[in-house]
C-alpha positions as CSV (number, residue, x, y, z in Angstrom):
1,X,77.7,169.5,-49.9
2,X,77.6,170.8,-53.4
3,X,77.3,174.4,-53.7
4,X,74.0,175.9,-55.5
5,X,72.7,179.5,-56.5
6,X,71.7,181.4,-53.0
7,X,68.0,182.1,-54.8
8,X,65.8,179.5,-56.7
9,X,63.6,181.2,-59.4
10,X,59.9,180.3,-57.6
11,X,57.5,179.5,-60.2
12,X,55.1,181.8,-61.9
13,X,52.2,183.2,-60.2
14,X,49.0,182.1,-60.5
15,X,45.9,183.0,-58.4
16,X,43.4,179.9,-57.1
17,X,40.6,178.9,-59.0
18,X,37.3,180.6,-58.5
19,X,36.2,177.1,-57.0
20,X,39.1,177.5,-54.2
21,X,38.1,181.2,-53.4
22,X,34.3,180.6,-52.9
23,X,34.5,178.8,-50.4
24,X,35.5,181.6,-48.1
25,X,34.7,184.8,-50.3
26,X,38.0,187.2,-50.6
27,X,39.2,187.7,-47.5
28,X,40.3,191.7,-49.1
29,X,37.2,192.4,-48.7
30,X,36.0,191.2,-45.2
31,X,38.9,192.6,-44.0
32,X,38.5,195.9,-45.6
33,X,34.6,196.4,-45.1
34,X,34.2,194.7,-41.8
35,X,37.2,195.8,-39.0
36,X,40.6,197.0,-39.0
37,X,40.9,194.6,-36.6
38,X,40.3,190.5,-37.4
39,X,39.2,189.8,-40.9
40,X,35.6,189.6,-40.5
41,X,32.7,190.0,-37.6
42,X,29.3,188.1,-37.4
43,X,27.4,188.9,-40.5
44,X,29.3,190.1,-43.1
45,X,28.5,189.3,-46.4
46,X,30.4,187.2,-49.1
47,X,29.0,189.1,-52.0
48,X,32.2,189.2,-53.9
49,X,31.8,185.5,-55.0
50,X,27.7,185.4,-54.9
51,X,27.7,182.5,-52.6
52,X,26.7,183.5,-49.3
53,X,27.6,181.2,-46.1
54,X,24.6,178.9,-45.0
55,X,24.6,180.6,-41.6
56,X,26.7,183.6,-39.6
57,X,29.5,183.4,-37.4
58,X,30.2,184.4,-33.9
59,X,32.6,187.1,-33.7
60,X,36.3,185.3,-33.5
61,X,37.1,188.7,-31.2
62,X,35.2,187.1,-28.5
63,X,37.2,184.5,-25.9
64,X,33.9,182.5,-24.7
65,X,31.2,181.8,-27.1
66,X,29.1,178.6,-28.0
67,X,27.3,176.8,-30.9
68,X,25.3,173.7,-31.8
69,X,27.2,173.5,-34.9
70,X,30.8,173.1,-33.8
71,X,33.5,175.4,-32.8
72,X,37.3,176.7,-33.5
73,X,39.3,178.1,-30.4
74,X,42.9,179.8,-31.6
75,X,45.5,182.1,-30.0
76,X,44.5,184.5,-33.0
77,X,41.2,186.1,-34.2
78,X,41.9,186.2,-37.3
79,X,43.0,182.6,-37.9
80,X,39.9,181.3,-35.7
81,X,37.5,183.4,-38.3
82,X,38.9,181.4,-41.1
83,X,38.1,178.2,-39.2
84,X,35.1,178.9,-38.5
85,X,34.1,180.2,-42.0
86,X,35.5,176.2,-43.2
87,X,32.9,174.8,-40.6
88,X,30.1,177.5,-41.9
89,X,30.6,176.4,-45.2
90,X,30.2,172.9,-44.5
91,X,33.9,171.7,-43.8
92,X,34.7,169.4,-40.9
93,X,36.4,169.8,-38.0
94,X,39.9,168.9,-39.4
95,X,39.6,171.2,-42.7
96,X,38.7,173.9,-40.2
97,X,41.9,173.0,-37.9
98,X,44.2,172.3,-41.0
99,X,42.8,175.5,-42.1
100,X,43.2,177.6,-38.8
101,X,46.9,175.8,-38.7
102,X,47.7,177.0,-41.6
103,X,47.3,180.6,-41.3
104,X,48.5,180.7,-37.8
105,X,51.8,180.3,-39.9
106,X,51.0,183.4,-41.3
107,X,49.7,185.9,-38.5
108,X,51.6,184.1,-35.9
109,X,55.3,183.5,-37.7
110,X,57.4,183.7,-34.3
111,X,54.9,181.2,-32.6
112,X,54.5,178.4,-35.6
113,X,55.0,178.2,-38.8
114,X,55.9,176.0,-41.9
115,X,59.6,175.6,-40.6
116,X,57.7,174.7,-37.2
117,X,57.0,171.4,-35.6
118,X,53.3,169.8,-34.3
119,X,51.6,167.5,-33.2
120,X,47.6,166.2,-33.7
121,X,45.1,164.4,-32.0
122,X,41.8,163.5,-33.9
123,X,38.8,161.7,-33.3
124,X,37.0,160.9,-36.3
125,X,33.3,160.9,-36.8
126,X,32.9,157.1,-36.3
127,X,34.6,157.5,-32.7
128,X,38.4,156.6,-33.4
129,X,41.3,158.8,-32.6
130,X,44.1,159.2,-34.2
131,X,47.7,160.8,-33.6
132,X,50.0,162.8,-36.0
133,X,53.5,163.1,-35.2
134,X,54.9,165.9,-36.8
135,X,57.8,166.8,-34.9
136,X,61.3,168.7,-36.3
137,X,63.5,166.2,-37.1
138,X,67.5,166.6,-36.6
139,X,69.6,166.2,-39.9
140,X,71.1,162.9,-40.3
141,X,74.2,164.7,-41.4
142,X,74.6,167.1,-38.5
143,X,77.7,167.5,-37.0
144,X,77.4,170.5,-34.9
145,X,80.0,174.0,-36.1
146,X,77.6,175.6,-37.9
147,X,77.1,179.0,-37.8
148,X,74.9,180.7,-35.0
149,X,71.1,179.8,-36.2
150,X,72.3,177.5,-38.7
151,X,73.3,174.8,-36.1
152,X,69.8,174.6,-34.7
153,X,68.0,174.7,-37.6
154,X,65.7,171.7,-37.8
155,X,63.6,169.4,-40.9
156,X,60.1,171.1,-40.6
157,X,57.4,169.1,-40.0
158,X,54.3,171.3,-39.9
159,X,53.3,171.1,-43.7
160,X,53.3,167.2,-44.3
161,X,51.5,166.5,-40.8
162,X,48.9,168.9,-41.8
163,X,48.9,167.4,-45.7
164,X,48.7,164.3,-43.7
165,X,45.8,165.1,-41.5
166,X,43.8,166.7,-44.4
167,X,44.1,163.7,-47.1
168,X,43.6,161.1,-44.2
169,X,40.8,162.8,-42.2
170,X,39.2,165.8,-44.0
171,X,36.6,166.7,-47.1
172,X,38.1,169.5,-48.7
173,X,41.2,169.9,-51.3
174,X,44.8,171.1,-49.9
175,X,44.2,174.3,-52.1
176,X,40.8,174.9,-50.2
177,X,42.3,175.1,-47.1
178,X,44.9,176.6,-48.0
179,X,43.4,179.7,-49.6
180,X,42.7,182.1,-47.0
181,X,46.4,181.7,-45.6
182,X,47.5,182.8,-49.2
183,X,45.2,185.6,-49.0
184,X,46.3,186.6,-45.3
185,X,50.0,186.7,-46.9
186,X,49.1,188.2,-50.2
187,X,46.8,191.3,-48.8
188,X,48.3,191.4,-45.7
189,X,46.7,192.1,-42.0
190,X,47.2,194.3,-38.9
191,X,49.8,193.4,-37.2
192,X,49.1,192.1,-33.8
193,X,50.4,193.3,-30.8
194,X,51.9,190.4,-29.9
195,X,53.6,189.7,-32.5
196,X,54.8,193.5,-32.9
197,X,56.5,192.9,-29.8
198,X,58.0,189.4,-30.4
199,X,59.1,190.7,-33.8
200,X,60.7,193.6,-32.2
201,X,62.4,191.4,-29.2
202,X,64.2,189.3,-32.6
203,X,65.3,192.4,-34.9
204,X,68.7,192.0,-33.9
205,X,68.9,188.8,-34.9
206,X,66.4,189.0,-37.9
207,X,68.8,192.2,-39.3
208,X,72.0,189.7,-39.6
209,X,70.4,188.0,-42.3
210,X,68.9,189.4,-45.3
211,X,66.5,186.9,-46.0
212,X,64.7,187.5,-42.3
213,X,65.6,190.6,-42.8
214,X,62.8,191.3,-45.7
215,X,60.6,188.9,-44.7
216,X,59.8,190.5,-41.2
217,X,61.0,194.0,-40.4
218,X,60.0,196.8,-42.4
219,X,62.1,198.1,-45.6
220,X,64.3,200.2,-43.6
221,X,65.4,197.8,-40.9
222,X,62.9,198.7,-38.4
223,X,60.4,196.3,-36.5
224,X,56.8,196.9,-37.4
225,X,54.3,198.0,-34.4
226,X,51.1,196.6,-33.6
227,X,48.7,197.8,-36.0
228,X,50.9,198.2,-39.2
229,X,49.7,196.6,-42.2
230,X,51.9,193.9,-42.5
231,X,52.4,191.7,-45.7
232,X,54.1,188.3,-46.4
233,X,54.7,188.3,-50.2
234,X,57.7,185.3,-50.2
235,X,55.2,183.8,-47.8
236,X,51.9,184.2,-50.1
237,X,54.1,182.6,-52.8
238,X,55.1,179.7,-50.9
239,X,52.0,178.9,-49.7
240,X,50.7,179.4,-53.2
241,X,53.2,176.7,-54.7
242,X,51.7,174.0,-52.2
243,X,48.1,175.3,-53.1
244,X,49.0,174.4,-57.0
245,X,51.2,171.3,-56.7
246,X,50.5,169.6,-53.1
247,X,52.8,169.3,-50.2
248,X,55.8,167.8,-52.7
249,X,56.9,171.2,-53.8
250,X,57.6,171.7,-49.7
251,X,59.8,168.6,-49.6
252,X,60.7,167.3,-53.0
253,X,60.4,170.7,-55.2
254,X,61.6,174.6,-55.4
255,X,60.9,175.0,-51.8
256,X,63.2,172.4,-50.8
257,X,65.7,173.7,-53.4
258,X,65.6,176.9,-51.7
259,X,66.0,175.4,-47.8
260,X,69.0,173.3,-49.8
261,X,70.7,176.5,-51.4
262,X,70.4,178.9,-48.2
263,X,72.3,175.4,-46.2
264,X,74.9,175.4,-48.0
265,X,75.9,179.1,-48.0
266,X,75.4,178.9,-44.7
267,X,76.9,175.6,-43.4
268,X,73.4,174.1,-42.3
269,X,72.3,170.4,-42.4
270,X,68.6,170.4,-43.8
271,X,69.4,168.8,-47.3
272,X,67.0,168.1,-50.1
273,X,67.7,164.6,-49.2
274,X,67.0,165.7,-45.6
275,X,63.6,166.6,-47.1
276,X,62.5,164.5,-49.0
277,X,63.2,161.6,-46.3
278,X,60.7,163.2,-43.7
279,X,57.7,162.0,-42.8
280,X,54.6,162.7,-40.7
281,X,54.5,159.5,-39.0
282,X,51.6,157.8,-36.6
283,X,52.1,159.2,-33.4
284,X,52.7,156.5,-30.3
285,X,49.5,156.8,-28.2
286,X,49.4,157.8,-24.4
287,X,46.0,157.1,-23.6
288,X,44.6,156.6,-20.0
289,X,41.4,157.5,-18.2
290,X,40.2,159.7,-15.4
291,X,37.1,160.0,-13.7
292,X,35.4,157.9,-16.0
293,X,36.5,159.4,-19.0
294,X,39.6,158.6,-21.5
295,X,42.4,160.4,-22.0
296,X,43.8,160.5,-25.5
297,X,46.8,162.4,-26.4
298,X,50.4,161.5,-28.2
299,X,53.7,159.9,-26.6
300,X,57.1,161.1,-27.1
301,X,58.5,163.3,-28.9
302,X,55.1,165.0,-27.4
303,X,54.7,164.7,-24.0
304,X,51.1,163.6,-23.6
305,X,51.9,160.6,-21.5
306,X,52.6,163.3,-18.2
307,X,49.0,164.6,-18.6
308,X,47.8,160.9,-18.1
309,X,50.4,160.3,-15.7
310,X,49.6,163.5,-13.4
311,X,45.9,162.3,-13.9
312,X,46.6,158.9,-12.2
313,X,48.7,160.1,-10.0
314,X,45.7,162.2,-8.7
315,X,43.0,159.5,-9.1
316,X,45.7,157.5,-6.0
317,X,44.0,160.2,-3.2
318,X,41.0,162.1,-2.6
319,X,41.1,165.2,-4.9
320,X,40.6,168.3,-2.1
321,X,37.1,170.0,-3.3
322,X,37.0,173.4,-4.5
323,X,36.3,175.4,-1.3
324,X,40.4,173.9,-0.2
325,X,42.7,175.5,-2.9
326,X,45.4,174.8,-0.7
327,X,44.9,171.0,-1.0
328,X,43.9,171.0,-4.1
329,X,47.1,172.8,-5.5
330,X,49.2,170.6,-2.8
331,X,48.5,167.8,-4.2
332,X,48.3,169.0,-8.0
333,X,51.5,170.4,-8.0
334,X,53.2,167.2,-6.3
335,X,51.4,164.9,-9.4
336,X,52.7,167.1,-12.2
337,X,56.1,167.5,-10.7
338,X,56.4,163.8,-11.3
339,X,54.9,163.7,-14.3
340,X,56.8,166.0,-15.6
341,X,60.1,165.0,-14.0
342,X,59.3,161.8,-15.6
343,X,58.2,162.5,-18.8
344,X,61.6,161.7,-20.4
345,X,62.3,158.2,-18.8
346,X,62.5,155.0,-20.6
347,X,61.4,151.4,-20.7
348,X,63.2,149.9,-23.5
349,X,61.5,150.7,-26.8
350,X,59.4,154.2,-27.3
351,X,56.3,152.0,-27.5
352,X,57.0,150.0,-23.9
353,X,58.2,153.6,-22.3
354,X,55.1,154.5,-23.2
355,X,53.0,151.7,-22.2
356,X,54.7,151.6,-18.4
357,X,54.1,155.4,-18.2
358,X,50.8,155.7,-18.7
359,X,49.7,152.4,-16.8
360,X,47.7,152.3,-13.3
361,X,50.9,149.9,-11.7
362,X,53.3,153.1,-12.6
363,X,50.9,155.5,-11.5
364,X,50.7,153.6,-7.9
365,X,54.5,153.0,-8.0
366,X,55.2,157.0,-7.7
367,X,52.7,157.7,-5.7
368,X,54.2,156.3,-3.0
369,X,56.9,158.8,-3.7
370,X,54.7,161.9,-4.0
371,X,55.8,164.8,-0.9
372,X,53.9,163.9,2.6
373,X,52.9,167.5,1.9
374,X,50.5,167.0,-0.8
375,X,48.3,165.0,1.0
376,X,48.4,166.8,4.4
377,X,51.2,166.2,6.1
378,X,54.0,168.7,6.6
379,X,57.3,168.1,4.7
380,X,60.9,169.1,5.9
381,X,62.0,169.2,2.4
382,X,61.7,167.6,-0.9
383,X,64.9,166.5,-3.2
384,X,65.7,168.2,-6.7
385,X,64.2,166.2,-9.4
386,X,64.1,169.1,-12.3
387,X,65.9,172.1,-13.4
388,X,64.4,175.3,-15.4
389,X,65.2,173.4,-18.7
390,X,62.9,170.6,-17.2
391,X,60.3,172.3,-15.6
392,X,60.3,175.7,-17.5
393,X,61.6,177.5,-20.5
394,X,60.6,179.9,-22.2
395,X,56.7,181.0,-23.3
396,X,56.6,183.0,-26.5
397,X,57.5,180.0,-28.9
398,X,53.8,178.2,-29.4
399,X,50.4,177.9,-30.2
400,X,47.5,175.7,-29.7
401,X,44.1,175.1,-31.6
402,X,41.1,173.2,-30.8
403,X,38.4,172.6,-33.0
404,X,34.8,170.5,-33.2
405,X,32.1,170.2,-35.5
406,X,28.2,169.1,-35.7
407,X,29.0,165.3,-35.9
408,X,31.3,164.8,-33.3
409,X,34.9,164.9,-34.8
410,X,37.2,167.2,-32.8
411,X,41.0,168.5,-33.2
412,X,43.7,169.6,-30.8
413,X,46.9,170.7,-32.5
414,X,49.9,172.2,-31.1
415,X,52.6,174.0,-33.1
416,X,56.4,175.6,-32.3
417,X,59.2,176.8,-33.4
418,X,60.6,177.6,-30.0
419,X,61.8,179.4,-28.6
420,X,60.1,182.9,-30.3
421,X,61.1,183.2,-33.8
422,X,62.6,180.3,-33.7
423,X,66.3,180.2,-35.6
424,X,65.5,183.8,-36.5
425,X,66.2,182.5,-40.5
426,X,64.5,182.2,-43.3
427,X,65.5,180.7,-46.5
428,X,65.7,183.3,-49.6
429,X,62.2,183.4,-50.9
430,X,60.2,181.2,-48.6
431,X,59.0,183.8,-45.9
432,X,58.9,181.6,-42.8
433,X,61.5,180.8,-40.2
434,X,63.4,177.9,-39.5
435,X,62.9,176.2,-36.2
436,X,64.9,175.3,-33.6
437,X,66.0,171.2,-33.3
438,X,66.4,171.1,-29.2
439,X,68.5,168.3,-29.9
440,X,71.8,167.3,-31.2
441,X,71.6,163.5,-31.8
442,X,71.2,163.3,-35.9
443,X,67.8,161.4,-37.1
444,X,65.9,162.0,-33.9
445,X,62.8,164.1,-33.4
446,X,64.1,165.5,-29.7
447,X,61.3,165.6,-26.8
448,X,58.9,168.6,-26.7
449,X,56.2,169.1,-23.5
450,X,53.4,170.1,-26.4
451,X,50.4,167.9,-25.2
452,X,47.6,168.1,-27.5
453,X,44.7,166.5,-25.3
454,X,41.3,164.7,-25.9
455,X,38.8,163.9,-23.0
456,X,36.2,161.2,-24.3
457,X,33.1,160.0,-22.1
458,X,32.0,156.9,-21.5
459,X,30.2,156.7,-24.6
460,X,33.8,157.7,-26.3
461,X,32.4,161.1,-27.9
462,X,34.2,164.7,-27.2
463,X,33.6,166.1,-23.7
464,X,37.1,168.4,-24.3
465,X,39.4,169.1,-26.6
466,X,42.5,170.9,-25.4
467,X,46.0,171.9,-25.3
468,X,48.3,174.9,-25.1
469,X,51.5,176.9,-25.1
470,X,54.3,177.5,-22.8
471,X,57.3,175.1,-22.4
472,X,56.4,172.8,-19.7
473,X,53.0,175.5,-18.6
474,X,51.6,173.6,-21.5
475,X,51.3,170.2,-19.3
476,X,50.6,171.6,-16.3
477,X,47.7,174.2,-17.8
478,X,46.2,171.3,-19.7
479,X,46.0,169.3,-15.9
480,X,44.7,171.8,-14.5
481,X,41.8,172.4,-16.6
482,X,40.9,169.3,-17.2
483,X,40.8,168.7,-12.8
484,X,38.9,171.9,-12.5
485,X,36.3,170.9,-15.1
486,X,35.9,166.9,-13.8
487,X,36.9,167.6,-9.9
488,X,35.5,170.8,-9.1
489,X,32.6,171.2,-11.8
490,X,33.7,174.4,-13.2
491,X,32.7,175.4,-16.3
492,X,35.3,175.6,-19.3
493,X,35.7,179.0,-19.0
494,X,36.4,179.2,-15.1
495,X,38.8,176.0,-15.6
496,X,40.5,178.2,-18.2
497,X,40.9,181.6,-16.2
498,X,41.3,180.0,-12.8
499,X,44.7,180.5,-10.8
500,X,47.4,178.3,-11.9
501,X,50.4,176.7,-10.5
502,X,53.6,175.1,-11.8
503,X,56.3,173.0,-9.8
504,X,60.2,174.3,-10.8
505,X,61.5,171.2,-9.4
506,X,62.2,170.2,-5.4
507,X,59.9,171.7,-3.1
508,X,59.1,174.9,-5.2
509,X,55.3,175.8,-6.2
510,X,55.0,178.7,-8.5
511,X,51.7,180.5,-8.5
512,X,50.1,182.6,-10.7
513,X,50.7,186.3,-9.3
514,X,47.9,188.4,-7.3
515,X,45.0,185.7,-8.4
516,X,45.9,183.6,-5.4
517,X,45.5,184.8,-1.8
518,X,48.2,185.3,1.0
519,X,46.1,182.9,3.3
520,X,46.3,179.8,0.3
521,X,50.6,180.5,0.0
522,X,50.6,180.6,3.8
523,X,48.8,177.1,3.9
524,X,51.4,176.1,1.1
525,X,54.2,176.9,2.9
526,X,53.0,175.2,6.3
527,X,53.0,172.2,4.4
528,X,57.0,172.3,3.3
529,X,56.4,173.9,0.0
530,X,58.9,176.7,-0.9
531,X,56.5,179.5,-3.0
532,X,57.2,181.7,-5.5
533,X,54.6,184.4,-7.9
534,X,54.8,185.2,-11.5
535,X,53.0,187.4,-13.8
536,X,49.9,185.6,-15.4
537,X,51.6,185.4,-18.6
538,X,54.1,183.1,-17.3
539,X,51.5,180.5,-17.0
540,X,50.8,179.2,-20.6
541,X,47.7,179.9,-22.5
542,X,45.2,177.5,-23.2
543,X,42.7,177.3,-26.0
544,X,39.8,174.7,-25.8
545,X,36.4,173.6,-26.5
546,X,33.9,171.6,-25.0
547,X,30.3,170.2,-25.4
548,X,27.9,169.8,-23.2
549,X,25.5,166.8,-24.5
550,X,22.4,168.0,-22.5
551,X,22.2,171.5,-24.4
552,X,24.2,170.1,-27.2
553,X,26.3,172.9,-27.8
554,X,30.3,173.4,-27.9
555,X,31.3,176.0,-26.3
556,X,35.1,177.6,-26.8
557,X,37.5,179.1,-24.9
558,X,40.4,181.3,-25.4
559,X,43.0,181.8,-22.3
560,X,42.3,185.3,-21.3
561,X,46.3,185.7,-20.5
562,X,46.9,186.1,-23.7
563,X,45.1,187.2,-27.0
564,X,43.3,184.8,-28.7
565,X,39.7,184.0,-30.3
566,X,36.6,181.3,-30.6
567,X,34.0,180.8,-33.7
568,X,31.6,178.8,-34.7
569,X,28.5,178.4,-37.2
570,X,25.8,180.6,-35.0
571,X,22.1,179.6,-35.0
């Protein structure tokens, strides 16, 4: 590759039009007046542009709340208030999302982020869905030797899916949505605790390169702690340049330059031709039905196809009520070990994989190989089908967003850089890490388990919208949830913060800690099942919203195992 100056000049500085600004008000001064805390609470004022909002929000501190007028549910407060302002003002669901997405790059680096992969799921306000594959692709030119980082580091897809989702689906301007990330990078924000701590697990690896370095660890070399006022200046700039000139300064202008320079000092693969070749394609549908509703979400490289899977799987036998949690997690756990353990076979082409995986005739096919134990009868043993890179991996790498408004349209979008802080690079004046590729075969987007989900009823409007983070805990959270809510009756937020389960391959059933009782692990283990506990955190976290058509409100939920916030218009 030819060599190039390590730094490309950004262009000048400008700030956003008045027009791009009022929308939201200055973010500076929510922040400042309302909380040290998220950027804004229920009823401040937007004085500082004379436009107030046409109604309040509900606090985006809060982890359950509802509205008539739509809702935003996030893994971070402060990005969920800047949804919700977009829907306030009069936005739609997918400028809130794009929106929301956008400055989770910012408050959340080590989780997503413009180097970061995602996928979408929409359904649009006339009733049709649609799927956005953005997924990291690996170079064309990779060859493996790189240097440590460097030989991971994979084409981002997160800016032209979002672009993508925006110009195809939304109402507002790129630089609209884009404006309150810019401010969250130029004025900076407290730094969650999360993130202080994810941060701090990566400093040795951030302080071997100086561009990370600056970026994310304070001046002298040390990691910030939750509460310090952290800023994102290469970031704000970045995020600026797309704001002025559209997503082709990411893959076709300075940015790209940049990416290119930092590659080849370093012996990396992403290219500007690299760059400029990527697209946000149509993601391949897996779409099936449970219970009388449809299940929408995206095929390979996302692994939607095991949430319909594990749903038909279940739909073969009675579904245990919610007084035998025994059963119940039984014969869940067998259905999403096969889902899962399948989620990477193939059927000739992507789009036939895809069609014989999410049919009824598969479905009935492995059930006949789902554990006598799952359905009552005791079981000796059961044969390996999965290892930890299959079945688990590791938590701290993603985040999920779901978001509705008044007329029906509705959101899931899932975004990594897995595992946490990614490649632990940054390009010289770009603020945001590089993801990892999780593949090494060059041109392919490699297979994630991030499983945006939409629930449709009979009528084909919103009952959830869902998805989550945590390796393959994102599949089997999203299953759960959704059985909880259509087999057991549970509200959103029960289905959310009840006791979870994950299989780790063979006969083991992980279960969530404390939350389940000696008697129900017991009952598992008379059945053939070899149990195991982790700590809640271990079990993904899910961020969803739902509506109920009799009180015609959305309500959202964020996991409690983790930090998180929901918002909406309130009146």
């Amino acid at each position: 590759m030819e060599s190039t100056p390590d730094r490309i000049p950004a262009p000048p500085e400008r700030r956003p039009s008045r027009r791009t600004t009022a929308r939201f008000g200055t973010l500076r001064t929510i922040t400042l007046v309302c909380s040290a805390l998220v950027l804004a609470l229920a009823g401040c004022s937007d004085s500082s542009t004379g436009i107030p909002g046409p109604r309040p929000i509900t606090s985006p501190t809060a982890q359950v709340a509802s509205s008539p007028h739509g809702m935003v549910a996030s893994a971070s407060p402060l990005a969920t208030e800047v949804g919700a302002r977009v829907l306030a003002r009069g936005g739609t669901a997918v400028d809130a999302a794009v929106a929301t997405a956008f400055a989770l790059a910012v408050v959340e680096p080590t989780m997503s982020g413009l180097g970061g992969r995602g996928s979408i799921v929409i359904r649009d306000a006339a009733g049709n869905t649609h799927g956005i594959d953005g997924l990291n692709r690996v170079p064309t030119n990779f060859t493996g030797g790189a240097p440590p980082g460097y030989n991971q580091a994979a084409v981002p897809g997160v800016p032209a899916a979002l672009a993508r989702a925006l110009a195809e689906h939304g109402s507002w301007s790129l630089a609209e949505v884009l404006a309150p990330a810019i401010e969250l990078a130029e004025e900076g924000f407290p730094m969650p605790p999360g993130e202080a701590a994810r941060l701090a697990s990566a400093r040795g690896d951030l302080l071997q390169h100086e561009a990370s370095r600056r970026a994310f660890l304070r001046p002298d070399g040390t990691a910030y702690a939750a509460g310090d006022h952290f800023v994102q200046p290469e970031m704000a700039r970045a995020l600026r340049a797309m704001a002025e000139g559209g997503i082709d300064v990411f893959y076709h202008g300075w940015i790209a330059d940049s990416i290119h320079a930092d590659m080849v000092l370093n012996g990396g693969f992403i290219t500007r031709e690299e760059l400029a070749a990527y697209e946000a394609l149509d993601a391949i549908p897996a779409i099936g039905s449970y219970r009388g509703r449809q299940i929408v979400s995206n095929f390979r490289p996302a692994s939607g196809h095991a949430v319909v899977l594990a749903l038909h799987l279940l739909e073969e036998f009675p579904v245990p009520p919610r007084t035998d949690p025994a059963g119940w997690g039984a014969l869940v756990g067998e259905a999403m070990r096969i889902a899962i353990a399948d989620r990477n076979r193939s059927f000739g082409t992507a789009e036939q994989s895809a069609g014989v995986l999410t049919s009824r005739d598969w479905a009935r096919t492995r059930a006949a190989d789902m554990a006598p134990g799952a359905t009552g009868a005791p079981v000796a043993a059961l044969a390996g089908t999965g290892t930890d890179d299959l079945f688990g991996g590791d938590l701290e790498s993603t985040t999920h967003l779901s978001v509705a408004d008044a007329q029906g349209r509705a959101v899931a979008i899932t975004q990594s850089i897995g595992p946490s802080a990614g490649t632990r690079l940054a390009a010289s004046g770009v603020g945001f890490l590089y993801a990892t590729r999780l593949g090494s075969t060059p041109g392919s987007r490699p297979s994630s388990t991030i499983s945006p989900t939409l629930v449709l009823d009979a009528e084909g409007r919103v009952e959830l919208a869902l998805g989550g983070a945590g390796d393959s805990r994102i599949i089997s959270a999203v299953i759960q949830s959704i059985s909880r809510v259509l087999d057991h009756g549970m509200s959103l937020e029960q289905a959310v913060a009840a006791p979870r389960l994950h299989p780790l391959g063979g006969s083991e059933l992980r279960l969530e800690g404390a939350l389940w009782p000696q008697a129900l692990r017991d009952a598992l283990g008379a059945r053939g099942f070899e149990v195991s506990t982790a700590a809640s955190t271990w079990f993904g976290r899910v961020h969803a919203v739902s509506f109920d058509l009799e009180r015609g409100r959305w309500t959202g939920v964020a996991d409690p195992r983790r930090d998180g916030g929901v918002s909406g218009p309130d009146g």
